[in-house]
C-alpha positions in Angstrom: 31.8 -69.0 54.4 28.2 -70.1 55.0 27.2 -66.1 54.0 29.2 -66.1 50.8 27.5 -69.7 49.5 24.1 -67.9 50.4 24.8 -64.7 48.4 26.3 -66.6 45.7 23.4 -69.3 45.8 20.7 -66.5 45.4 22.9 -64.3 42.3 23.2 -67.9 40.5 18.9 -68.6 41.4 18.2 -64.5 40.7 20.0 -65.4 37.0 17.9 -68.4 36.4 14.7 -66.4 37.6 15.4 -64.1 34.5 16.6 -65.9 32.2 13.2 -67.7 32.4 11.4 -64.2 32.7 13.0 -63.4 29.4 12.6 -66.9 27.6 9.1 -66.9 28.6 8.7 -63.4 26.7 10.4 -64.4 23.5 7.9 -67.5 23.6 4.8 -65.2 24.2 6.2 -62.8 21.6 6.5 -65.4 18.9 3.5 -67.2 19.7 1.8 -63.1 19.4 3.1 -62.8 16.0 1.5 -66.2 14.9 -1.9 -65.4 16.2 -1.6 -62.2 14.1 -0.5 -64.2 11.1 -3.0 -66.6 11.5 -6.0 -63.6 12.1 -5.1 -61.8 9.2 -4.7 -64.4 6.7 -8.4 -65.6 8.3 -9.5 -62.1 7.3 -8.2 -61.5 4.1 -10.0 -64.9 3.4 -12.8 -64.0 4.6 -12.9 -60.6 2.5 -12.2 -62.6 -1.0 -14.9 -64.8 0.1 -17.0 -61.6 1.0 -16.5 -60.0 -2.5 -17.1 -63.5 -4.3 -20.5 -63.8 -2.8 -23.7 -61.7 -4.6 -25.3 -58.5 -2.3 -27.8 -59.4 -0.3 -31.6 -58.5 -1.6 -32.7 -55.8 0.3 -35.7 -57.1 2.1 -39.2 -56.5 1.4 -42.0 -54.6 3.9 -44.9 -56.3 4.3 -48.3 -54.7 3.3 -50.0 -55.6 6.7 -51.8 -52.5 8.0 -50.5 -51.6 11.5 -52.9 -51.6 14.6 
């Protein structure tokens, strides 16, 4: 009696032990997708706002003589 209640107290805790495993993946998963959404959108800003700006002067050497 007592054996049975402890095998079938550890199947029922060994199912709640992965369902929560698996939950917590989905969650990490989604959460994954929306950092990606969120970097890429960041970049293709960034690359409009890269294209909008003029190039950059190329910059001059000085005339000091080395020593």
């Amino acid at each position: 009696m007592a054996r049975s209640d402890r095998k079938r107290l550890a199947a029922e805790e060994g199912a709640r032990a992965l369902a929560d495993v698996e939950r917590h993946a989905i969650e990490v998963r989604t959460n994954m997708a929306r950092l990606r959404e969120v970097r890429e959108a960041k970049e293709a800003a960034d690359a409009v706002l890269e294209e909008a700006l003029p190039a950059p002067m190329p910059k001059k050497r000085s005339r000091k003589p080395r020593i």
